[in-house]
N, C-alpha and C positions, 0 to 999 in steps of 0.2 A: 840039488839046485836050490837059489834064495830064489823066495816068491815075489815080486813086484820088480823084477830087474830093472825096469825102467829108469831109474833114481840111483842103479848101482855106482861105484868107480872106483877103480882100481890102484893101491898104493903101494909103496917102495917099502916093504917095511922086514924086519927080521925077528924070525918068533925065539923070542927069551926063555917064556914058559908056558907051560901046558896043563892043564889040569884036566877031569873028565868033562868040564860043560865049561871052560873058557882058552883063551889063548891070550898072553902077554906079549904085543907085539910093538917092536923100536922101531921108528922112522928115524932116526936121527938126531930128530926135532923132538921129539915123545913118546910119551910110552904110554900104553892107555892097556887093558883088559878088557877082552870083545867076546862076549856069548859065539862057543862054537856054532849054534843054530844062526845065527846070521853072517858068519864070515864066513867064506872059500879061498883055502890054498892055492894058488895056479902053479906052482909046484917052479917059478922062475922065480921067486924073491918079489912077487908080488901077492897081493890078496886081492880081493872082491870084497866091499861091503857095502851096506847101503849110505851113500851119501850123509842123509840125517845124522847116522852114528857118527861116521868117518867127522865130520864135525862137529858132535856134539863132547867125542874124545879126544880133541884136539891137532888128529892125524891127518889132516889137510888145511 
């Protein structure tokens, strides 16, 4: 579970690649690398992250 859920939201996005401590994830729109410790699969083609990220790597 990510700590402060509060600020989460949840994007469309498709995981490219995978390393041991990130994910390379396509929205369509872009593609940005997201520390596994703050992203969640929901296992539908979505993810969970915290908002600050989600726009600070262009993903919304």
């Amino acid at each position: 579970m990510i700590p402060g859920r509060s600020n989460l939201v949840d994007i469309d996005a498709t995981l490219v690649h995978e390393t041991d401590r990130a994910v390379l994830l396509d929205t369509g729109s872009a593609r940005a690398w997201v520390p596994k410790s703050v992203v969640e699969d929901n296992g539908d083609g979505t993810w969970t992250l915290p908002e600050p990220m989600a726009v600070e790597k262009g993903l919304v």
